[in-house]
Residue frames relative to the residue before (quaternion, step in Angstrom):
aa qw qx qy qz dx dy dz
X 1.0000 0.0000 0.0000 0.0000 0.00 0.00 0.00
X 0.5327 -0.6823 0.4705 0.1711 3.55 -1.11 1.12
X 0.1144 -0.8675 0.4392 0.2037 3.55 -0.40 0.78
X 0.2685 -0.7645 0.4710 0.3489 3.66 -0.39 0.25
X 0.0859 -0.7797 0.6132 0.0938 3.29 -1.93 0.54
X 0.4667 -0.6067 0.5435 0.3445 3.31 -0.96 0.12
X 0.7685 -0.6008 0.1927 0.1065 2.82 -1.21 1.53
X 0.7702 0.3751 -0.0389 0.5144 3.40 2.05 -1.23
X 0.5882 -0.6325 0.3609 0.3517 3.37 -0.74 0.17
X 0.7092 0.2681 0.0244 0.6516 3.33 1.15 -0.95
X 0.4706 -0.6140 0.5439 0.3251 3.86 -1.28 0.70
X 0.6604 0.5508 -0.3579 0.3638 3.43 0.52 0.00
X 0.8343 0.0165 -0.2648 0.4833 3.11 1.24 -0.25
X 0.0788 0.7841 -0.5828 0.1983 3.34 0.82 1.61
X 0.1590 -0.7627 0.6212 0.0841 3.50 -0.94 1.23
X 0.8389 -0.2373 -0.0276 0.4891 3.26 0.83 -0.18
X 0.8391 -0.4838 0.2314 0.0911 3.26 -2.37 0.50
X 0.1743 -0.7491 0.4090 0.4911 3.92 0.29 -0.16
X 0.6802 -0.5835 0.1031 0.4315 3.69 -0.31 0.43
X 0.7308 0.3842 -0.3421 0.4487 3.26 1.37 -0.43
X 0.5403 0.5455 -0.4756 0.4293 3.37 0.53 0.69
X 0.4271 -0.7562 0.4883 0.0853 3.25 -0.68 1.50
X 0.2881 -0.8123 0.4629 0.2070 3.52 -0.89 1.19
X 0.3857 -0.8577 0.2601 0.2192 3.49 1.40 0.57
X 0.3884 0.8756 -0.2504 0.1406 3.38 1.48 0.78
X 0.3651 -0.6435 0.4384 0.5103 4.09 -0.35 -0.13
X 0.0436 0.7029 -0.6782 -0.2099 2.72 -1.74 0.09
X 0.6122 -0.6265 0.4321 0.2143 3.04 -1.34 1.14
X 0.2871 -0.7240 0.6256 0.0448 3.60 -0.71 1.53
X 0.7616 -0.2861 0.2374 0.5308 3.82 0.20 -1.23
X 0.4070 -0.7090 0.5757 0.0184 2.86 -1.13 1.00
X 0.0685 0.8740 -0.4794 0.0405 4.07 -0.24 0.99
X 0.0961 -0.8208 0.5613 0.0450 3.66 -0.25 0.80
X 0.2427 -0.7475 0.6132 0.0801 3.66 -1.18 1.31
X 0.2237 -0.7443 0.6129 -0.1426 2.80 -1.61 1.92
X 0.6946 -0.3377 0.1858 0.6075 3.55 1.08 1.27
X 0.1877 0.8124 -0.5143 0.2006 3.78 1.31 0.62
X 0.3246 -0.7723 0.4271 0.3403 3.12 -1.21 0.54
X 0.6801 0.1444 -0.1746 0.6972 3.55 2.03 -0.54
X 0.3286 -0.5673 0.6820 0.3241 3.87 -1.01 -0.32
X 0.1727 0.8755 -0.4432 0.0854 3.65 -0.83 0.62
X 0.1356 -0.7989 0.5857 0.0195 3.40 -0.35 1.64
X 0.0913 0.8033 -0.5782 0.1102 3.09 -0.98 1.46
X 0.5561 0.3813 -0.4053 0.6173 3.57 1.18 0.47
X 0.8457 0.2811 -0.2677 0.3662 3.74 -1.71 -0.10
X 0.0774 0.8799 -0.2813 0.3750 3.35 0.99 0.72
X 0.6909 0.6100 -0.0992 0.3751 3.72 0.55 -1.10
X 0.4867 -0.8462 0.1394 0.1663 3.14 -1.35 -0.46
X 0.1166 -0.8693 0.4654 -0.1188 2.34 1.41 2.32
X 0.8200 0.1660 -0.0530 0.5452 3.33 0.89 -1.05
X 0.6386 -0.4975 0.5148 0.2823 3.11 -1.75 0.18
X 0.8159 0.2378 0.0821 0.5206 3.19 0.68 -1.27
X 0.0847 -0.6761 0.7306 0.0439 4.03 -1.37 1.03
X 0.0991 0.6082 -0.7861 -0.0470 3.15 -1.77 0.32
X 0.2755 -0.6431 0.7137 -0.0324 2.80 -1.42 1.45
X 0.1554 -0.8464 0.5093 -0.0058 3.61 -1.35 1.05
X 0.0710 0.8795 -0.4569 -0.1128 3.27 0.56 0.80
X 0.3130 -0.8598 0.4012 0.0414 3.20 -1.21 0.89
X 0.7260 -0.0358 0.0591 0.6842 4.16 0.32 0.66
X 0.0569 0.7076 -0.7042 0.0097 3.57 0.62 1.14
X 0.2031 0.7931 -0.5470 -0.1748 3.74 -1.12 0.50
X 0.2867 -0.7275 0.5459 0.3009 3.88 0.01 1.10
X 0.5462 -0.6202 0.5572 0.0806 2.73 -1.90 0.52
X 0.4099 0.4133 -0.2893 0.7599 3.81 1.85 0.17
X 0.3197 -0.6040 0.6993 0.2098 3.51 -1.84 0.50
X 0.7285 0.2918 -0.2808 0.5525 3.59 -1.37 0.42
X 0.5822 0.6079 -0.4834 0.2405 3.96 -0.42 0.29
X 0.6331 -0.5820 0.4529 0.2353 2.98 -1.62 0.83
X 0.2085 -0.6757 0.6494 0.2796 3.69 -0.45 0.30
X 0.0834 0.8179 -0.5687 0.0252 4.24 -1.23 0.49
X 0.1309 -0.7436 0.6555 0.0190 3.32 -1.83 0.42
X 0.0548 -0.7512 0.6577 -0.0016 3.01 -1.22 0.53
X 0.3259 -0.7098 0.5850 0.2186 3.59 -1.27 -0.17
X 0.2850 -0.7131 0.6223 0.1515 3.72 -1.54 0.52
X 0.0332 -0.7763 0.6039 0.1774 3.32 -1.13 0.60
X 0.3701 0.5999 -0.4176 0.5735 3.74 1.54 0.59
X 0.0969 -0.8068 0.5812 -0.0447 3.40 -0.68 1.37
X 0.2620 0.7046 -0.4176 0.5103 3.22 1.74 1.14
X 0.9184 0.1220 0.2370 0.2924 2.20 -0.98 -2.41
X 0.1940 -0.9023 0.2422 0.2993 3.02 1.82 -0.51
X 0.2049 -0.8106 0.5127 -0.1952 3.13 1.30 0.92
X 0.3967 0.7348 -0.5200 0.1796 3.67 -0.79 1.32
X 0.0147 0.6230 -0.6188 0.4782 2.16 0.10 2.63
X 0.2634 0.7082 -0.5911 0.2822 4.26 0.26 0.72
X 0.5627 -0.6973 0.4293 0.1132 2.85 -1.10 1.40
X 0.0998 0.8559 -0.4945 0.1134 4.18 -0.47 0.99
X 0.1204 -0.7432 0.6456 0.1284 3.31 -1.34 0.57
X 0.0607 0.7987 -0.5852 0.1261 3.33 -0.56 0.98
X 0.3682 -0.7103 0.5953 -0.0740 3.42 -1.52 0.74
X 0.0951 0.8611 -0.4749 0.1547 3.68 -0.58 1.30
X 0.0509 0.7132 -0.6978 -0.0416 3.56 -1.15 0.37
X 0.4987 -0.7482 0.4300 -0.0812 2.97 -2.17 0.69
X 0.0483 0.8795 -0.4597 -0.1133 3.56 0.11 -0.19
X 0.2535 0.8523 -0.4576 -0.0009 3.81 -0.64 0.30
X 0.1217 -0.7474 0.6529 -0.0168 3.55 -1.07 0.07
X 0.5354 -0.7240 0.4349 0.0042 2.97 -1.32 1.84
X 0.5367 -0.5784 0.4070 0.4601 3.46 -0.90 0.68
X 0.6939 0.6467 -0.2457 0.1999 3.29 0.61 -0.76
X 0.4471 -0.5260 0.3794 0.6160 2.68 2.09 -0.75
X 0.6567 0.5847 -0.3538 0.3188 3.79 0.65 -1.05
X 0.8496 0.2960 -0.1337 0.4156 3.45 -1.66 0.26
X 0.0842 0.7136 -0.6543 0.2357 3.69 0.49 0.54
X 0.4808 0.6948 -0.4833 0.2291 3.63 -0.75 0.59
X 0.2403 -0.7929 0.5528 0.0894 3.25 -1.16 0.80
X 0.0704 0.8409 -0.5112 0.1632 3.76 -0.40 0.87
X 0.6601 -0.3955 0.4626 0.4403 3.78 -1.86 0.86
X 0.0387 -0.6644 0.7179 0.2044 4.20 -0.91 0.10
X 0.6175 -0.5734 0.5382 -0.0186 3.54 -0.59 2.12
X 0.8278 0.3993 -0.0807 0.3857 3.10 0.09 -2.08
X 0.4688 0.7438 -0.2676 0.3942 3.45 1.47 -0.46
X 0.8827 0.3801 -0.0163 0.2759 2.90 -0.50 -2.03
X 0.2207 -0.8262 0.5128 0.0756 3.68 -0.69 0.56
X 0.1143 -0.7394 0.6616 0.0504 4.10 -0.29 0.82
X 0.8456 -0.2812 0.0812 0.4463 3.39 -0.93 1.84
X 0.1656 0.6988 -0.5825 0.3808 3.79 0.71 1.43
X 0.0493 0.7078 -0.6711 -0.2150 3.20 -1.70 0.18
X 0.1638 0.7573 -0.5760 0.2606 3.24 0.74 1.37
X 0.5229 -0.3998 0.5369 0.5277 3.74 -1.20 -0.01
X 0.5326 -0.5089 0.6692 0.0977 3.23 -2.17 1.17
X 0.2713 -0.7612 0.5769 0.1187 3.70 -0.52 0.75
X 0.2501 -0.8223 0.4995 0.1086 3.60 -0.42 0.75
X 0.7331 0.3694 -0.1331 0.5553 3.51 1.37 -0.77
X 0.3637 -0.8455 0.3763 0.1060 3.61 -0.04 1.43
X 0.8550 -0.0430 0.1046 0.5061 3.89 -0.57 0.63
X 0.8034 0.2665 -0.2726 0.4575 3.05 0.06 -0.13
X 0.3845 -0.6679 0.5404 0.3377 4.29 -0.47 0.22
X 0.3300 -0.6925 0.6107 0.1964 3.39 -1.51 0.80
X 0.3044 -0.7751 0.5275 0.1682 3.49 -0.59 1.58
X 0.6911 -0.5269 0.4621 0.1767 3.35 -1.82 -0.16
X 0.4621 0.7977 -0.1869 0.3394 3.21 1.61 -0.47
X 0.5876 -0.5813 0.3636 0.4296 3.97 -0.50 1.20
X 0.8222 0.0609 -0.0654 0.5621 3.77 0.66 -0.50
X 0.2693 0.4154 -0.6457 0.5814 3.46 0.60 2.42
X 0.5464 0.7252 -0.3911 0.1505 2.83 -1.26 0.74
X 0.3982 -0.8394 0.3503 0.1186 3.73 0.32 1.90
X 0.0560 0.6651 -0.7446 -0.0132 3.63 -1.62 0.78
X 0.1603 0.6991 -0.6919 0.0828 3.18 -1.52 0.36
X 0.3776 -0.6322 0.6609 0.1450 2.97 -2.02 -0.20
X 0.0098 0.7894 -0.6092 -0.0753 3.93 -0.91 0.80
X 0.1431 -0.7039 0.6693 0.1901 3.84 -0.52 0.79
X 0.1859 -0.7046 0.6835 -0.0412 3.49 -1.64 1.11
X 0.0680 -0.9345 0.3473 0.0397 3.07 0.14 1.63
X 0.7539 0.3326 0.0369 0.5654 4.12 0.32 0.20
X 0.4136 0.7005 -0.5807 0.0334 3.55 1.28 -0.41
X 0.7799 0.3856 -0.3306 0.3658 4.26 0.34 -0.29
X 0.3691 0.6244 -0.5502 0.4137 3.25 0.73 1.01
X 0.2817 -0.8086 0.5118 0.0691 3.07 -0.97 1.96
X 0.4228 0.7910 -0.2354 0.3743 3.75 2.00 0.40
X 0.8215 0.1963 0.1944 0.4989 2.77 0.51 -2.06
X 0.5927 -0.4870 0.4659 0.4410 3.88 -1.36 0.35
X 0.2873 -0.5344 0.6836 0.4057 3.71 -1.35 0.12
X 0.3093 -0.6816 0.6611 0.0516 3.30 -1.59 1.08
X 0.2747 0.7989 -0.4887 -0.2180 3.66 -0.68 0.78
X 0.2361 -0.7648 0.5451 0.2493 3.40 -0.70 -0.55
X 0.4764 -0.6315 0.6110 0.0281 3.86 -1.41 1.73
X 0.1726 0.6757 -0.7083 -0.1094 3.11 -1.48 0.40
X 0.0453 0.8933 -0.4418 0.0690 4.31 -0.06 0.76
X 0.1072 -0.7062 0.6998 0.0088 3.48 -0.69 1.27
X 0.1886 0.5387 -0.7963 0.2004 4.31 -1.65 0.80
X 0.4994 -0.5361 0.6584 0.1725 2.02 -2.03 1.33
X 0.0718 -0.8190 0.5208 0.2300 3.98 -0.23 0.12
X 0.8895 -0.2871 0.2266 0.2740 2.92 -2.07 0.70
X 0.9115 0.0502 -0.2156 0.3466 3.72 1.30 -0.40
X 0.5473 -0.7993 0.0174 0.2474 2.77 1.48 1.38
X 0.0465 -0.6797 0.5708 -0.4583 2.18 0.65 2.79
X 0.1093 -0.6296 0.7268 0.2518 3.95 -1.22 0.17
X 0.2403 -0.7578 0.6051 -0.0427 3.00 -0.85 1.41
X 0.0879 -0.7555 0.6384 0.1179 3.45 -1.05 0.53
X 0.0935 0.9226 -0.3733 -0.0263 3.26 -1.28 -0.31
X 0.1196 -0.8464 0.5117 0.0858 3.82 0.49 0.80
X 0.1613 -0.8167 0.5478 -0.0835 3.82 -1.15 0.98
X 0.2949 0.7459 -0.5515 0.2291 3.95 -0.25 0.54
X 0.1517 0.6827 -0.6843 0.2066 2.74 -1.93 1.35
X 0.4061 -0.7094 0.5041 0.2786 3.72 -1.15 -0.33
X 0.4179 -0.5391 0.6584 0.3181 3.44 -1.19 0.58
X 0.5048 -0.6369 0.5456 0.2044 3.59 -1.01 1.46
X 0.3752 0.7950 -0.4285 0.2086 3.83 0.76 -0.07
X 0.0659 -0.5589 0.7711 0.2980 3.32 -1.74 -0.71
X 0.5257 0.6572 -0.4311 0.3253 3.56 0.91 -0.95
X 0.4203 -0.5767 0.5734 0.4025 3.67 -1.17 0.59
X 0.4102 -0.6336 0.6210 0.2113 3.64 -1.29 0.56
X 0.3863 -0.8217 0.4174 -0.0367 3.59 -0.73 1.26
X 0.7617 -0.0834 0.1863 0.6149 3.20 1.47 -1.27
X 0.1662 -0.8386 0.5182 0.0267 3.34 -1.24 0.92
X 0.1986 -0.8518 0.4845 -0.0170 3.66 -0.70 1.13
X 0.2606 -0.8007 0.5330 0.0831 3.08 -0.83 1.50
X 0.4114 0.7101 -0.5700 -0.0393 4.10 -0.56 -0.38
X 0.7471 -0.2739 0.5405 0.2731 2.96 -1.94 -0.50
X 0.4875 -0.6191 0.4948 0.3663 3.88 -0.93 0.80
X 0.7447 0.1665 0.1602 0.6261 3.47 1.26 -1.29
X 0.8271 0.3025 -0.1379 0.4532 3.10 -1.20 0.91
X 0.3940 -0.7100 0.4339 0.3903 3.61 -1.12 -0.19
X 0.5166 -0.6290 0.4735 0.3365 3.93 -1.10 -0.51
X 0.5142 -0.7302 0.3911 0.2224 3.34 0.11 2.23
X 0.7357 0.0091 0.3312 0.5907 3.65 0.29 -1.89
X 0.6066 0.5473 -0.5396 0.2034 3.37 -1.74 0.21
X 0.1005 -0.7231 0.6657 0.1547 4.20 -0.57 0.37
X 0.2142 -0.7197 0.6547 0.0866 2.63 -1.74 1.05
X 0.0413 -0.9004 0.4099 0.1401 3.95 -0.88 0.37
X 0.5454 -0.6501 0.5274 0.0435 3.23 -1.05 0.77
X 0.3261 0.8084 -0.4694 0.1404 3.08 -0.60 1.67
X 0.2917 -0.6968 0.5651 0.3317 3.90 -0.55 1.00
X 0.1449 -0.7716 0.5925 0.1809 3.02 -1.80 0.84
X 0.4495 -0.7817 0.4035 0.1552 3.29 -1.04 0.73
């Protein structure tokens, strides 16, 4: 049996891959920028080029003070209808400008057992409106067109919040489905989203 190598002596100056060795990269599907929006919504590139999405959201800033940042998923490739049942499961960490309260803890207030409510991304604490408030993260969506298995996902989310706390926070669960999942919705508990893009990428 033939073994494969890489082309260079050193990792530094590999130029390239042997073919079966996957170069495990994103690519960038779409690319959506809020302009006082009331949702963000990916409803095309979906499917099952890939296995795997990550979405990246960047300076979410809402346009209400104190709000929940949320998602949800569609398995209606209509009406888009995103309301899918989920159980998910979350904890938190934060620390106060002041210095006070450092602490890391389950977020209760979070998590959802066989709900089809929106999934909160920003834990306990509310994500304010303020010149220096304002949410990033990342959500990996793993399988959405498997007609087999649940769609597993999994959050990772850092905001300053509304009472100047830095708040982290990490979030996973599954859409109770088999149905492939079609489309994914970002918004605000309240209100609309002022500014921030979010992107969309299959990984390979």
């Amino acid at each position: 049996m033939a073994l494969l190598f890489a082309k260079n002596n050193s990792l530094s100056a590999v130029t390239a891959l042997p073919a079966s060795i996957s170069g495990g990269g994103l690519n960038l599907i779409s690319t959506q920028t809020a302009s006082s929006s009331s949702t963000i919504d990916f409803t095309s590139g979906i499917d099952s080029t890939y296995k795997e999405y990550i979405f990246k959201l960047y300076n979410i800033h809402p346009v209400t003070d104190g709000v929940q940042f949320t998602f949800n998923g569609s398995d209606d490739s209509s009406s888009h209808s995103y309301d899918i049942t989920k159980t998910t499961t979350a904890f938190r960490y934060y620390h106060g400008e002041d210095g006070s309260n450092g602490s890391m803890a389950y977020s209760s207030s979070t998590d959802l057992a066989q709900s089809t409510s929106d999934q909160r991304l920003n834990h306990g604490d509310q994500l304010g409106n303020g010149a220096d408030e304002n949410f990033v993260g990342y959500l990996h969506l793993f399988d959405p067109s498997s007609s087999v298995f649940v769609k597993h996902f999994i959050a990772q989310t850092q905001m300053n919040s509304a009472t100047n706390y830095s708040v982290g926070g990490y979030t996973a669960g599954y859409f109770n489905t088999t149905n492939p999942i079609t489309a994914v919705q970002f918004k605000a508990s309240s209100g609309s989203i002022e500014s921030g893009v979010i992107k969309m990428y299959g990984v390979t």
